[in-house]
N, C-alpha and C positions, 0 to 999 in steps of 0.2 A: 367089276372086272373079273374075270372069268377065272379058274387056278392055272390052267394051261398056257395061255397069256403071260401071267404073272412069275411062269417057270422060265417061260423064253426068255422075259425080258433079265432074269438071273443070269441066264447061260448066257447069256449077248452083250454082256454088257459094255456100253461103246468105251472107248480111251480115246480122250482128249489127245491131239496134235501137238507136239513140238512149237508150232507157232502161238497155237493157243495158252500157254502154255509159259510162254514167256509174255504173252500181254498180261495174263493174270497177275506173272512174278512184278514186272512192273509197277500195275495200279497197288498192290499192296504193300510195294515199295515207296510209292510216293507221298514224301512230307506231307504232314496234316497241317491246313493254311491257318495260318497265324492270327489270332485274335486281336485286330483292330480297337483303339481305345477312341468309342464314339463318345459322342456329345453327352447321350443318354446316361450311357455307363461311369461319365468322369463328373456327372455333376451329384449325385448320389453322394461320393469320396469329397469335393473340392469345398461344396459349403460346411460340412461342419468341420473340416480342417481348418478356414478360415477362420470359425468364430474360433476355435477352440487358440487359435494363435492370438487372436483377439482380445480374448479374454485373460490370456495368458500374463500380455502385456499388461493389461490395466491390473491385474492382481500383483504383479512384480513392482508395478510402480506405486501401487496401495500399499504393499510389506515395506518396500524402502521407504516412503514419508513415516511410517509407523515407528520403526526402525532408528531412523533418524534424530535426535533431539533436533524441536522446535530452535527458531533461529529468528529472531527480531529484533526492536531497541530496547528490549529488558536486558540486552548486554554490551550498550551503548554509555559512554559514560557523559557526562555535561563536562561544560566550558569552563575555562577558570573564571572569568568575566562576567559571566552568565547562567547565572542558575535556577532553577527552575523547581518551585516547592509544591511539592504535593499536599492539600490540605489533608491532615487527619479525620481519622472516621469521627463522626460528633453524633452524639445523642439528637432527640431528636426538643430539647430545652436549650441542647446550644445551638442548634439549628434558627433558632427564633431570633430577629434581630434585637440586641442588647443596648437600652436607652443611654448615655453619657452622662456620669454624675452617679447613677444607680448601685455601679458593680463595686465589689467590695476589693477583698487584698486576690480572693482567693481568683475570682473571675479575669483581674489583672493578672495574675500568671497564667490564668487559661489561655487570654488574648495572646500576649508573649509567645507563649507554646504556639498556638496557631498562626502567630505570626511570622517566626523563625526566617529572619532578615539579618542578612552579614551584616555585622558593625564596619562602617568605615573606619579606617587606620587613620590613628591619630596621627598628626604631624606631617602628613603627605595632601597634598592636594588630588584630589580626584576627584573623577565627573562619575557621581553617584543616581541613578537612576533605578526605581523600583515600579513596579504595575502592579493594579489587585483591581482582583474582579471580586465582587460582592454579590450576591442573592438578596435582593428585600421582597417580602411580602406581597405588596401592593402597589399601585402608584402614587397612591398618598403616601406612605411609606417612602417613594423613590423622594421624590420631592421635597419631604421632611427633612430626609435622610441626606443628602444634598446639600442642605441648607446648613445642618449641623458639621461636612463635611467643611464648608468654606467658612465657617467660623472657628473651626479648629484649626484650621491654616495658620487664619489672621492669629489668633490668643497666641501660638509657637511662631510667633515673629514671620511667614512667611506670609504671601500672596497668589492670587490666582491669575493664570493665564489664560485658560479659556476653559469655558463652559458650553457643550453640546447637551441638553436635555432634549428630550423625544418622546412623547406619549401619540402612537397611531392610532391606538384602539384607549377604552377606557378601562380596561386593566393590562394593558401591556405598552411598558416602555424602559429607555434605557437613559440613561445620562455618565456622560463621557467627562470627567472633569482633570485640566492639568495643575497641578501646583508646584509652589516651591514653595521649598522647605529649607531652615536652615538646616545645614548637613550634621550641625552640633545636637540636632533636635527632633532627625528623621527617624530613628528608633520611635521615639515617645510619639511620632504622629503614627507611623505606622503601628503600633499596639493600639491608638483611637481609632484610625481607620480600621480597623480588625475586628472592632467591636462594631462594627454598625451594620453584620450583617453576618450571613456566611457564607465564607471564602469561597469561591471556587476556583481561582485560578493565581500564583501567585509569582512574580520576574523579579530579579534583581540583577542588574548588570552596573558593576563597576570598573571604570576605565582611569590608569594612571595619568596623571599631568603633571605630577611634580617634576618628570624626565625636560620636560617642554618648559614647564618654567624654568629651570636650571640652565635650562640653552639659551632663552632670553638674556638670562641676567649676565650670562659669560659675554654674549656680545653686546649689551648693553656697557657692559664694562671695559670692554677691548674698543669701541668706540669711543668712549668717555676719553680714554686715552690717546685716543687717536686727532681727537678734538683737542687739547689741548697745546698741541706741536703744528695747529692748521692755522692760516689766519684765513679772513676773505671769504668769497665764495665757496672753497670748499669746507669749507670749517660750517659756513649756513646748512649746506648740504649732509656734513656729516650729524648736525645737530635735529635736521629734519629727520633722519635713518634714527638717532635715536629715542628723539618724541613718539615715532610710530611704532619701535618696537616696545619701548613704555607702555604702549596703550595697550598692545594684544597680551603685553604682561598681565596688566589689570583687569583686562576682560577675563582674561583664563581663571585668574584671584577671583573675580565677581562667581564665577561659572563652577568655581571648586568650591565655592562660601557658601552654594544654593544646592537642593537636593531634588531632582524632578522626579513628581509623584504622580503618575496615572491611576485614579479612581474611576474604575467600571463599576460604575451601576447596572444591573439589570433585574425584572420579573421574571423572567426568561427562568422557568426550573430546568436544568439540563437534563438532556436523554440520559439514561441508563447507558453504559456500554456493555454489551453481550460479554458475555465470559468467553475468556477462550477457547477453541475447540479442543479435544481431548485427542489423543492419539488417532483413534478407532475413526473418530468423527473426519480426520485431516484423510487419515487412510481411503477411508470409503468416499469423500469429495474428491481425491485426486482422482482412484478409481472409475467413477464417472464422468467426470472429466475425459480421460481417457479414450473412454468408450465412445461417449458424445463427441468426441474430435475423431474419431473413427469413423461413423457414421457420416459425419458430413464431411470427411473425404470422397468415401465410398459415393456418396451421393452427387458430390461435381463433378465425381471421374463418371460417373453414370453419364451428366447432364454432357456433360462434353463429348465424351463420348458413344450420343443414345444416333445422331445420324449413320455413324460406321456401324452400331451394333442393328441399324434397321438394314441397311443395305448386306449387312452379312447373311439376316434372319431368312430375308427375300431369295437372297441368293439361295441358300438352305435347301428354304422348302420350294420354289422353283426347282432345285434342280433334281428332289426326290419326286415332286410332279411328272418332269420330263421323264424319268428313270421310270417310274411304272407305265407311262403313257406307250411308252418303249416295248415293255415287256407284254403288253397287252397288245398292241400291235404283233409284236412277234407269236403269240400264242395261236392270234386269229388265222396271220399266214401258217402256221401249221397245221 
């Protein structure tokens, strides 16, 4: 460009118009358009929000079980009726089942100790019922052991009622035996049965009857009386009311004079049970927990809803297809 040129266009220099002038004021006046929150841009922010709320939960709900003292039947109490003995820890000599005749003073208070069976109340009638399960060795052993059980019955005055024995395999079986006992004499059976193995499970439930016998005898006697001032047929009648309550007197007497004794035998050595988990351990299983039920929500809200999320996708990208197929047309006409 030449200097002469370059001077005129100094000296000349044009001024923009009035009208020009205010279109400019205009365009630099006008709002800058607003950022739209696309698909793109909100999935970036929305997943790790999610998990982060996610996990948030399942940690909130790990501190609180941690937090928390454990809660089960270690603070359940038993029944008056019904009590339930836990055998002591036993070496592994008293583990072994212990022959009849053998043990001396000191083994008979071991048995006792391990027996630890409520005395029936003297002078009351009650229906006295005990269970024990026993460990033996071998089948030979169950079998032995069995045999010595129903002869210990019979020596303490009682009898058997029945007898289940069961060998399926050649070392594994069980025998189920019932007895009575007299109730003067169920201690001293149950310290024998005690000896013939080791414990593992041990019931005792005792239920009153002396209530019921006393009810008998009042209307046995309010009858008796009643029968005396009858003559005829109802005097037969009231005599038949008290024969039959006589008898269910007697039964209850037969029923309170005897002591039912369930002897479980088995080979069966029992499972181990797991120790309980620890705080840390309940924490972190709730925790997954948790998470894992998160998961398979998220996943059937998916399933359920994967047709609406195909027909949105289509719709999508359809209609970003048409929008450049548009502007491509348009670029061509210009």
């Amino acid at each position: 460009m030449s200097p002469d040129l370059v001077t005129a266009l100094r000296a000349e220099t044009p001024s923009a118009s009035g009208d020009l002038r205010q279109r400019v004021a205009a365009i630099t006046a006008t709002t800058p358009p607003t950022r739209r929150f696309t698909l793109r841009r909100l999935l970036p922010v929305a997943v790790p929000v999610a998990a982060g709320l996610s996990l948030a939960v399942a940690l909130a709900v790990g501190l609180n079980t941690a937090i928390k003292p454990p809660t089960g039947d270690e603070g359940s109490t038993g029944s008056a009726v019904a009590r339930e003995v836990a055998p002591p820890a036993q070496s592994e000599a008293e583990k072994r089942p212990m022959p009849l005749g053998s043990a001396g003073a000191d083994d008979a208070t071991a048995s006792q100790q391990r027996a630890a069976a409520p005395t029936p109340s003297a002078g009351r009638a009650q229906d006295y019922r005990a269970t024990l399960t026993l460990l033996v060795d071998s089948t030979s052993d169950l079998s032995t052991t069995t045999q010595k059980a129903l002869r210990t019955a019979r020596r303490l005055g009682g009898y058997v009622v029945s007898v289940d024995y069961e060998t399926p395999q050649p070392t594994d079986g069980v025998a189920n035996v019932r007895l009575r006992i007299p109730v003067s004499r169920v201690q001293a059976a149950i310290v024998e049965f005690s000896g013939l193995g080791r414990i593992l499970a041990q019931n005792t439930q005792i239920a009153d009857l002396q209530q019921g016998l006393d009810q008998l005898t009042r209307q046995i006697r309010a009858l008796e009386q009643l029968a005396a001032g009858t003559r005829g047929a109802e005097r037969r009648r009231v005599l038949d009311q008290i024969a039959a309550l006589r008898n269910q007197r007697a039964e209850t007497r037969r029923q309170a004079a005897f002591a039912t004794v369930d002897l479980n035998l088995t080979t069966h050595e029992p499972e181990e049970v797991a120790p309980p988990a620890g705080r840390f351990d309940r924490a972190l299983s709730d925790a997954v927990g948790i998470l894992v039920a998160e998961l398979v929500i998220v996943a059937y809200a998916l399933i359920v809803a994967s047709p609406l999320l195909i027909l949105l996708l289509a719709a999508f990208f359809g209609s970003r297809a048409y929008r450049r197929h548009a502007d491509q047309r348009l670029l061509e006409r210009a």
